[in-house]
LOMITOR-638638 format. One line per field, with one value per residue (C-alpha): residue number from 0; chain; residue in one letter; x, y, z. Coordinates in Angstrom, 2 decimals. Example, Ala and Ser with C-alpha at 12.3 -4.5 7.8 and 13.67 -1.06 7.14 Angstrom:
% residues 2
n	[0|1]
chain	[A|A]
res	[a|s]
X	[12.30|13.67]
Y	[-4.50|-1.06]
Z	[7.80|7.14]
This chain:
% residues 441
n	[0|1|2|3|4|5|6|7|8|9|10|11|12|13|14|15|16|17|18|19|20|21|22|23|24|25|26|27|28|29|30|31|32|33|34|35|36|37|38|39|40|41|42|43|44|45|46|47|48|49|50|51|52|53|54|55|56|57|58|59|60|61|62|63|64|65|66|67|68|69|70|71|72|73|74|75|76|77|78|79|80|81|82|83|84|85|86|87|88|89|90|91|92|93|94|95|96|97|98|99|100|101|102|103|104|105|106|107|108|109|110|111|112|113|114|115|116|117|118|119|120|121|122|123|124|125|126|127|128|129|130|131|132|133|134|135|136|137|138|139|140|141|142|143|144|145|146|147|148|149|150|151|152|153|154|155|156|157|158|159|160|161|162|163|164|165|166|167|168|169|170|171|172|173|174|175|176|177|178|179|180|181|182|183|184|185|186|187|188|189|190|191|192|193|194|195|196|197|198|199|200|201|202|203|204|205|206|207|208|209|210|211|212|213|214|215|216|217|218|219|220|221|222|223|224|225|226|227|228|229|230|231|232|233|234|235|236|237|238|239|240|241|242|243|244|245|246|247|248|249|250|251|252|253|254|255|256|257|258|259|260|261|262|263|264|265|266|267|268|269|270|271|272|273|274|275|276|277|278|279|280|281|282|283|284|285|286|287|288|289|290|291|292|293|294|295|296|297|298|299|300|301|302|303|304|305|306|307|308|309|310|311|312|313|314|315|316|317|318|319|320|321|322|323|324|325|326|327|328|329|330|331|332|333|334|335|336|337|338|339|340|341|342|343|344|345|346|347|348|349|350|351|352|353|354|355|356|357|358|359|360|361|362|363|364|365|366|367|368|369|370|371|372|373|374|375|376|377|378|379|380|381|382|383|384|385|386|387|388|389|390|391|392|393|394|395|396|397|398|399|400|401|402|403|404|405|406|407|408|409|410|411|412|413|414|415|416|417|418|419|420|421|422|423|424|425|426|427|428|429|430|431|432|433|434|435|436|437|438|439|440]
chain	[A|A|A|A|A|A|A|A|A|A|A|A|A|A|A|A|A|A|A|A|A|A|A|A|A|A|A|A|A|A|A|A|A|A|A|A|A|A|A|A|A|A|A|A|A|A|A|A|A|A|A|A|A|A|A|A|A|A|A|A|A|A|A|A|A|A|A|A|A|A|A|A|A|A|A|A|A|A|A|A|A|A|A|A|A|A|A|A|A|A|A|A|A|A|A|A|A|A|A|A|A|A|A|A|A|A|A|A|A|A|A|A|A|A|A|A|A|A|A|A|A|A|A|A|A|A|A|A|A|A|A|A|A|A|A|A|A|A|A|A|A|A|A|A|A|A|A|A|A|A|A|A|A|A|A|A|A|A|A|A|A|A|A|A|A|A|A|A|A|A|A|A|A|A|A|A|A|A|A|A|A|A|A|A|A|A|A|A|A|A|A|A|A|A|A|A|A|A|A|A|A|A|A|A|A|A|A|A|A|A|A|A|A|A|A|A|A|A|A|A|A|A|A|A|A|A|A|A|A|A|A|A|A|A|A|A|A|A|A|A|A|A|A|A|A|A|A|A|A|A|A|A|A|A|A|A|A|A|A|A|A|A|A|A|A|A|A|A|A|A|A|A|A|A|A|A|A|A|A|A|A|A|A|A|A|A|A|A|A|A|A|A|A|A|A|A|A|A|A|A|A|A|A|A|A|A|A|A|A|A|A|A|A|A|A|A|A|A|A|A|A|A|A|A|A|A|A|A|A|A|A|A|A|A|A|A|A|A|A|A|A|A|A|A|A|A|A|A|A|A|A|A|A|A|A|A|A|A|A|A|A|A|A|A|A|A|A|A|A|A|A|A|A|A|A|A|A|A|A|A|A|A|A|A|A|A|A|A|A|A|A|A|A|A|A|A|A|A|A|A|A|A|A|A|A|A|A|A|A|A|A|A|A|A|A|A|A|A|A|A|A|A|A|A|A|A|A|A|A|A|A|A|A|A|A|A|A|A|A|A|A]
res	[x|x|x|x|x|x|x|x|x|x|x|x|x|x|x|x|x|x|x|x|x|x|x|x|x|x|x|x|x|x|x|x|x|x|x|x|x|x|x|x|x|x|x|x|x|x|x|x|x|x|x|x|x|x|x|x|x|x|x|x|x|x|x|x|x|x|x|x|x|x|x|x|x|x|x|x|x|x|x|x|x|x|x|x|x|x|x|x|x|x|x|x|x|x|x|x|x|x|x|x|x|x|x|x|x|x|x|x|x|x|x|x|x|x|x|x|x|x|x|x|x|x|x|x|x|x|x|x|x|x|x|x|x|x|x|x|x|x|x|x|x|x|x|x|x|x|x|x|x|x|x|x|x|x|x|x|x|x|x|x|x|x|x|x|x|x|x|x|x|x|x|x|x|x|x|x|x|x|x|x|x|x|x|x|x|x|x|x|x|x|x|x|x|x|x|x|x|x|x|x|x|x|x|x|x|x|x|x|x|x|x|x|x|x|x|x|x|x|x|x|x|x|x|x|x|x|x|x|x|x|x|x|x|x|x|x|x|x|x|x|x|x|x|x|x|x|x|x|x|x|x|x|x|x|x|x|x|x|x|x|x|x|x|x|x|x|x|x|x|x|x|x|x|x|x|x|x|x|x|x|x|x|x|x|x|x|x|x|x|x|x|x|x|x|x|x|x|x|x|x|x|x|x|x|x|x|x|x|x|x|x|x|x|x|x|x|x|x|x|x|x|x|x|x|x|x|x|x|x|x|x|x|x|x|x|x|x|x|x|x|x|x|x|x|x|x|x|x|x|x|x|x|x|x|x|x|x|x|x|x|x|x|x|x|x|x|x|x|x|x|x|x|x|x|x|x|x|x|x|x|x|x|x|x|x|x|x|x|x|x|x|x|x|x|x|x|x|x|x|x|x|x|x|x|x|x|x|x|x|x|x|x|x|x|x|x|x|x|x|x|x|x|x|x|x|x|x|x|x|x|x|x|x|x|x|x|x|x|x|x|x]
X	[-5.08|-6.54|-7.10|-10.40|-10.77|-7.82|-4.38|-2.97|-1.65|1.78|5.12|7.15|10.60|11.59|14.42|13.33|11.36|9.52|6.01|3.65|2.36|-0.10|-3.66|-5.53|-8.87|-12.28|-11.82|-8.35|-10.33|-12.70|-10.04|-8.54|-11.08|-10.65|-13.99|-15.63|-13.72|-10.40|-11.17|-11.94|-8.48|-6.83|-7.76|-4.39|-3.73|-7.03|-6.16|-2.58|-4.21|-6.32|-3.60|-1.34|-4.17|-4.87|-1.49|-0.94|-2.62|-0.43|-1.39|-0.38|3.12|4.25|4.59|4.83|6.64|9.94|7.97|5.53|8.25|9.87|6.83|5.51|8.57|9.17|5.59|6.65|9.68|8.16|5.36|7.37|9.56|5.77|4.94|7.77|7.52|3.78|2.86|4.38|6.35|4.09|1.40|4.24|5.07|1.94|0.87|4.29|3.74|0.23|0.80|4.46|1.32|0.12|3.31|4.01|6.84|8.93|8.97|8.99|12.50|13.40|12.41|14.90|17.77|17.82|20.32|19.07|20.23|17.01|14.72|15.92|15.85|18.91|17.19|14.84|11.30|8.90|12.87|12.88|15.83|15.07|14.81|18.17|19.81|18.42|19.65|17.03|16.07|17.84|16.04|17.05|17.60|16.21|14.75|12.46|14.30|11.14|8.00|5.03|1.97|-0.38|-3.84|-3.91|-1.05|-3.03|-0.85|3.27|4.74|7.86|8.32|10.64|13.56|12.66|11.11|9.05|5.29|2.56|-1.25|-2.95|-6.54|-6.24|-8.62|-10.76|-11.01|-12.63|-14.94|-18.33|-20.73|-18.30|-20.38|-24.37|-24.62|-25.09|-21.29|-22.75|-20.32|-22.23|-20.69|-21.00|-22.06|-19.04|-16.98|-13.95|-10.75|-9.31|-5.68|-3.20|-3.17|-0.06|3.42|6.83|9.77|13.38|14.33|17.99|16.85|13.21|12.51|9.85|9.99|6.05|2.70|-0.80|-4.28|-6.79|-10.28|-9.99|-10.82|-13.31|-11.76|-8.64|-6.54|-4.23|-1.76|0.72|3.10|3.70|6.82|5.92|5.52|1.58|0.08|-3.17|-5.37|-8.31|-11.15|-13.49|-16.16|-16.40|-15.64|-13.12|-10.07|-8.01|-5.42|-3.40|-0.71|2.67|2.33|-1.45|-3.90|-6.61|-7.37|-6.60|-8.61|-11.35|-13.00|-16.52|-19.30|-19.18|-20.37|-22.31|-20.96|-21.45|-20.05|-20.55|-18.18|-18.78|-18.50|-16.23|-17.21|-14.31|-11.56|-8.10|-5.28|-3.90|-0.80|0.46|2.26|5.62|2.71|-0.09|-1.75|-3.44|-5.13|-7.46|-8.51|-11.74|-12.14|-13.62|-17.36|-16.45|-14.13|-12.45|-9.14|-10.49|-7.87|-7.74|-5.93|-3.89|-7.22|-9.37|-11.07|-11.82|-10.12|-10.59|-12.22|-10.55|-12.57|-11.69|-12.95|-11.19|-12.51|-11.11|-8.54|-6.32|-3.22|-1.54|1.92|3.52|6.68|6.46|9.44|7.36|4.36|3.01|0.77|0.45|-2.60|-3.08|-6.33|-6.69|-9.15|-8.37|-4.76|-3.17|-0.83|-2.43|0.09|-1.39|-0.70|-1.01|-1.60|0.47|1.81|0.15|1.07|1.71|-0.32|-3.76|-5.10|-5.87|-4.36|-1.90|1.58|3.78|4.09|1.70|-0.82|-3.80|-5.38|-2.12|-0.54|-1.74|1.00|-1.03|-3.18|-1.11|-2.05|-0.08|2.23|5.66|8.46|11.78|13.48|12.45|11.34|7.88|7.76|4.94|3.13|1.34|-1.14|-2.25|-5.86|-5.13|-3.02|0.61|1.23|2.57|5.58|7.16|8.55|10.32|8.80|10.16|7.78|7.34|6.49|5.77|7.73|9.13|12.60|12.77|10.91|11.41|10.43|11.34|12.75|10.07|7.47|4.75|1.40|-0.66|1.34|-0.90|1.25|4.90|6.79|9.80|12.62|12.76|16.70|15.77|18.09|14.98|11.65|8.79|6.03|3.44|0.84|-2.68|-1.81|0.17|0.90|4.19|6.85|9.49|12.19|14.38|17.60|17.59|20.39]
Y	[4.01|7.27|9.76|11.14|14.48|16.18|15.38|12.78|13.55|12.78|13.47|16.40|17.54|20.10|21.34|21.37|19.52|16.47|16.08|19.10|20.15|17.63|18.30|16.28|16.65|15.29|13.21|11.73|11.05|8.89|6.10|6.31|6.69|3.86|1.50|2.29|-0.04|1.64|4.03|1.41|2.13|2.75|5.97|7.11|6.58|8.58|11.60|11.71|11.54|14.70|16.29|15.90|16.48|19.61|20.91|19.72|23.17|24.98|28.31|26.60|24.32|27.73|29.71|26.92|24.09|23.78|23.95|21.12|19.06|18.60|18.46|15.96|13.72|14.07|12.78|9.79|8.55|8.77|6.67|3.99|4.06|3.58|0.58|-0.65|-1.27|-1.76|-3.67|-7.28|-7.57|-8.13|-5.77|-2.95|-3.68|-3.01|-0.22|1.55|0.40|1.71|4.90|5.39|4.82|8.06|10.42|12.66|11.79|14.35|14.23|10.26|11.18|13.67|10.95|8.43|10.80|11.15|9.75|5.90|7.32|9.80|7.07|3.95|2.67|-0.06|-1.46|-0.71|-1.13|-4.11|-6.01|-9.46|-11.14|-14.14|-12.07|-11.55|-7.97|-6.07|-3.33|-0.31|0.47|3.88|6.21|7.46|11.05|13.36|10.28|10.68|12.69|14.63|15.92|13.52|15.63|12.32|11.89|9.84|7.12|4.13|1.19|0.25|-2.54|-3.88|-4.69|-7.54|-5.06|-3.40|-0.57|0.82|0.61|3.17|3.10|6.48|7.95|10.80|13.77|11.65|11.06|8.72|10.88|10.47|10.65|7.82|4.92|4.72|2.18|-1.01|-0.38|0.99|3.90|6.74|8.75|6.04|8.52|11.19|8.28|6.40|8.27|10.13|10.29|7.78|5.98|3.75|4.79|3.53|5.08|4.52|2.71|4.81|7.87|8.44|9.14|8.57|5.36|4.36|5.78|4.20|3.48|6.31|4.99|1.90|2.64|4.50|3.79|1.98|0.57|-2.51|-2.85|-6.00|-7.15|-10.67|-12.39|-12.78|-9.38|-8.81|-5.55|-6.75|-4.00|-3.81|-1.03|-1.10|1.11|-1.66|-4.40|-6.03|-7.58|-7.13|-8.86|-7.06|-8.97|-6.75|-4.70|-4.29|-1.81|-4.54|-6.81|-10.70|-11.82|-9.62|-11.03|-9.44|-7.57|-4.04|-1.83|-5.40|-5.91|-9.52|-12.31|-15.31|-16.96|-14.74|-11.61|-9.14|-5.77|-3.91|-5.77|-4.53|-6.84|-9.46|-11.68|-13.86|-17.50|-18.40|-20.91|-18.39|-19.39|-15.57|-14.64|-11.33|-9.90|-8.96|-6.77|-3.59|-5.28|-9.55|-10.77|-12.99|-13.95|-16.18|-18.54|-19.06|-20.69|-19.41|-19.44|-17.24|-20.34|-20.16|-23.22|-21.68|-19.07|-18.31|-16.23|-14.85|-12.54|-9.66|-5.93|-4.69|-7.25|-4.33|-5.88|-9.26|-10.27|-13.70|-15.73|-19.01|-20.53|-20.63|-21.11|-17.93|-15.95|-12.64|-10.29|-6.70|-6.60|-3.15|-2.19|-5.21|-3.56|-6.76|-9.26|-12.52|-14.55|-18.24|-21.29|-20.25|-24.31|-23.89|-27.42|-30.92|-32.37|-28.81|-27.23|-26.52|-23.33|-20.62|-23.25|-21.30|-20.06|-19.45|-19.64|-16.76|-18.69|-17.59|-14.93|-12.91|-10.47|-6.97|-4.60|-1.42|-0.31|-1.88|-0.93|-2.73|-5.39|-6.78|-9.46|-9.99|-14.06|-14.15|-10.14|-8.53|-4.34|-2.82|0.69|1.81|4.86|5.64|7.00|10.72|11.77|12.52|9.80|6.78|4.81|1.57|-1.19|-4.11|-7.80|-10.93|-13.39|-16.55|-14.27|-10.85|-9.19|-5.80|-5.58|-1.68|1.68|3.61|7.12|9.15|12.12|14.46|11.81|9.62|11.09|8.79|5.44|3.30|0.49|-0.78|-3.31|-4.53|-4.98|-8.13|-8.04|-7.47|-4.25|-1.45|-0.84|1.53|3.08|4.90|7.74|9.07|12.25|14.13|11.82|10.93|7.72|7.07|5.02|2.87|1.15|-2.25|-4.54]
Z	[-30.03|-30.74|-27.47|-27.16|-25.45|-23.58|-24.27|-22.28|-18.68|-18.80|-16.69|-17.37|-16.99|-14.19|-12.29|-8.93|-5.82|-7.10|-6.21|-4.90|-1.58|0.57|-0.59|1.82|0.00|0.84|-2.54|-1.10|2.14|0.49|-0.09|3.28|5.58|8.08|9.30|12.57|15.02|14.20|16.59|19.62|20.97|24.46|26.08|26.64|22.86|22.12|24.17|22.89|19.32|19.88|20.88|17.96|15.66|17.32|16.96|13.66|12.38|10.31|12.52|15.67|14.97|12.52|16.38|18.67|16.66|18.78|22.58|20.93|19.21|22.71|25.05|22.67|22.26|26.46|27.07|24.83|25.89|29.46|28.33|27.09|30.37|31.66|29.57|30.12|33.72|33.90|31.16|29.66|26.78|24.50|25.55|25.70|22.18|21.02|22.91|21.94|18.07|17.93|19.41|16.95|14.06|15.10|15.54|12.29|10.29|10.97|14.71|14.62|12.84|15.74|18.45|16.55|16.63|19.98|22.34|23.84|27.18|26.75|25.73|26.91|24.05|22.48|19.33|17.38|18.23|17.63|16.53|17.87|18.77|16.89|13.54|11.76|11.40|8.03|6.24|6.37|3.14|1.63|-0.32|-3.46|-3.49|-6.38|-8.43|-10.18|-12.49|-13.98|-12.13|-12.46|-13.92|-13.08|-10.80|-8.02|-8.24|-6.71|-8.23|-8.81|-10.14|-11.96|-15.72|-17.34|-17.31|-13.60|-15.35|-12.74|-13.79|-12.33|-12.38|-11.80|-12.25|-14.21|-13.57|-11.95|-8.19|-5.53|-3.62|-1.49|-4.90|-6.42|-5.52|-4.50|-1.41|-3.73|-4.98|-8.60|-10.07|-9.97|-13.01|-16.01|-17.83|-17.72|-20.06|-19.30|-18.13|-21.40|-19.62|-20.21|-16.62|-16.96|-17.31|-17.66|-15.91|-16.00|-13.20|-12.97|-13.97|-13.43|-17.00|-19.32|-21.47|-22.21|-21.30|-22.56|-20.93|-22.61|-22.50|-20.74|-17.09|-14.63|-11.37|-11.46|-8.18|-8.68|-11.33|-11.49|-14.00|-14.85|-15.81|-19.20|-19.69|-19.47|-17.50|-15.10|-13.63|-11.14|-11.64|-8.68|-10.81|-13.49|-11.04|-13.55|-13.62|-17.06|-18.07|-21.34|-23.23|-23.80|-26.48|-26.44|-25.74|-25.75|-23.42|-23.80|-20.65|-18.70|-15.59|-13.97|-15.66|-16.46|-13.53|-12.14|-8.49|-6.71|-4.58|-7.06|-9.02|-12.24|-10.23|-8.26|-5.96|-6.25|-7.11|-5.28|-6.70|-8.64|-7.95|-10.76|-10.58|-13.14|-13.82|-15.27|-11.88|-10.95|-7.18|-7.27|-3.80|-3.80|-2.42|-0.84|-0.06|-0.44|2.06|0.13|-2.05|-5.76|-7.10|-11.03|-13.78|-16.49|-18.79|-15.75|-14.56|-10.81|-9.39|-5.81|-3.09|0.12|2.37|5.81|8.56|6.34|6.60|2.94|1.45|0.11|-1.32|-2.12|-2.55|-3.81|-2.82|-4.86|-3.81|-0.05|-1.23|1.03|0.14|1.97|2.37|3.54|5.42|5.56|8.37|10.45|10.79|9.80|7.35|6.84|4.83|3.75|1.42|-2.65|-3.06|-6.53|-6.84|-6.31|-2.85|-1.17|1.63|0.47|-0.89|2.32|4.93|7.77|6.61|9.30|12.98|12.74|10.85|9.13|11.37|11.05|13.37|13.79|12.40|12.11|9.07|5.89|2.64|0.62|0.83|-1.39|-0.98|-1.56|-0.06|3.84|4.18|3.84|2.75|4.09|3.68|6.46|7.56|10.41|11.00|10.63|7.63|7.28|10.12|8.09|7.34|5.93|7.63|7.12|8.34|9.01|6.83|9.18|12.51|11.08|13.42|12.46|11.74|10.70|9.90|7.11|5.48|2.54|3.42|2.52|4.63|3.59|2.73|1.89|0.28|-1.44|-3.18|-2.89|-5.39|-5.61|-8.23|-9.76|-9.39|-5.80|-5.89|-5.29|-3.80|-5.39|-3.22|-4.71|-3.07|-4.04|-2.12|-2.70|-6.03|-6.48|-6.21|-4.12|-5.10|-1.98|-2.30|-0.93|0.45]
């Protein structure tokens, strides 16, 4: 296919730091801004919050970094001595996972390197002792191997080979005149994105193998990959789902109508996901305005609707062997994982999966979701930026097993997938855009 306009955005090579400084943008904020009730939390929590946001100016931690570092991570560890004595189990759990969602990266890594005999600490947090011992994911170090010259990097996934596959928007971002208040994209008119907005990379070196996608999309956000080979994408401007057989630039299946939101069965408002069955068997979550996960056949018939008291149904991930279907509900700050109904006799479609049944466990705000045999990979954010993390879950009671970081810290992670050899994990961010790659077990 031909490219209109500009020449394509594609990665580059460089000798040097991958990625480029935080740029946390009103147009990045868009995406990530969290729904109203995510601030209904405890008061201490609150005040704490204001206080690392107000010394997360650059002005103020440049002269005062080291006396804040240790005030900060002193007023923690005393606080979970305090919830520890005052508060049960359960309730300390939580209170000490919701206020690690809002400690920076870097000092989250300070407060883990210190001795347990400071912070009475013995294992790690949120680790039950009915979930089995799991290696933390290790990050691979200067991978990728070029510098990614791409837009917002808002879907990952893995090809037939374990090529790592990467959706991104171009020169075009989600910002406040995106969308009018009925959902319709407000800039039909500037043309679809000319960039190419997926591209292959080597999965051991980073490299360049494949990049396509010119005037296709408007506002692209999942990506998957199927077994067989064919690339499916979400665009919440069109509200479409595509499905493009391997090879093609053309699309072999489309689902929605072109910049027509709805709730009925011919219809999506901004589509986030798609999941895909060995069967052909595909589940979009849909979305950003319906609460609601659609079940269709290998054709794009619906077969099914499962909605739930979701508050942006972000990400979905698949174990068919189980039968469990997971779901990132954003704003709700919780995994729901339920029954995919894929063979005749099994659980039905949206019934409970797990101990933790359907009105899952809160686990902080997830984004995105991927499995790997019994273990969930998670990307979280918290509600100010530069706060988030990955952790590890335990699929039948969603209990965290570890925490993980890149190096260099999350921003703002947006997708994860996983290998299909099961040998590496791929997270994705809209800001700053890059990928991290993660050894696992």
């Amino acid at each position: 296919m031909e490219n209109a306009g500009p020449a394509p955005m594609i990665p580059r090579l460089t000798y040097g730091v991958v990625g480029q400084t935080p740029d946390w943008s009103f147009d990045v904020l868009q995406e990530l801004q969290p729904s109203p009730q995510v601030f209904c939390i405890p008061f201490r929590r609150r005040e704490i919050t204001g206080i690392l946001h107000l010394f997360s100016s650059p002005v103020i931690m440049g002269k005062y970094a080291n006396v804040v570092a240790v005030g900060l991570i002193g007023m923690l560890c005393l606080l979970d001595g305090y919830s520890a004595r005052n508060l049960k189990t359960e309730q300390a759990e939580i209170e000490q996972r919701q206020l690690l969602n809002i400690l920076p990266s870097w000092l989250e890594r300070i407060r883990n390197n210190l001795p347990s005999s400071l912070t009475g600490r013995v294992k790690p947090l949120s680790a039950s002792v009915d979930v089995p011992a799991a290696t933390k994911p290790a990050e691979v170090l200067n991978w990728p191997s070029i510098e990614l010259d791409v837009g917002q990097i808002t879907g990952v996934a893995v090809d037939d080979k374990s090529n790592p596959v990467i959706l991104h928007r171009g020169n075009i971002k989600w910002d406040g005149g995106s969308f009018d208040r009925s959902g319709l994209y407000n800039r039909i008119a500037d043309g679809p994105i000319k960039n190419d907005t997926i591209v292959t990379l080597d999965a051991a070196t980073g490299s360049l193998i494949d990049h396509w996608g010119s005037n296709l999309f408007y506002m692209p956000h999942g990506l998957e990959v199927d077994a067989n080979g064919n690339t499916w994408v979400t665009d919440v401007a069109l509200h479409q789902v595509f499905k493009f057989p391997k090879g093609s630039q053309v699309p072999s299946l489309t689902l929605g109508e072109a910049f027509v939101s709805g709730s009925d069965d011919k219809h999506f408002c901004k589509p986030t996901d798609v999941v895909v069955s060995s069967s052909g068997i595909f589940f979009v979550s849909d979305g950003y305005c319906n609460k609601r996960i659609l079940k269709f056949d290998a054709d794009g018939r619906l077969l099914d609707a499962f909605t739930g008291p979701f508050n942006i149904v972000h990400s979905l991930t698949l174990m068919e062997e189980k039968d469990a279907l997971c779901i990132a509900d954003r704003e709700n700050s919780r995994i729901v994982c339920i029954h995919a109904g894929l063979k005749e006799g099994q659980a039905k479609f949206g019934s409970p999966y797990g101990p933790a049944g359907y009105t899952g466990k809160d686990v902080g705000r997830v984004f995105a979701v991927a499995a790997k045999g019994q273990q969930l990979y998670a990307v979280f954010q918290s509600i100010f930026l530069g706060m988030s993390d990955g952790k590890t879950l335990d699929l039948d009671t969603l209990s965290t097993v570890s925490r993980w970081t890149p190096a260099s810290g999350f921003g703002s992670p947006h997708d994860v997938a996983v290998s299909r050899d099961g040998e590496a994990m791929y997270i994705v961010q809209i800001g700053p855009n890059r990928i991290h790659k993660f050894a696992l077990e």
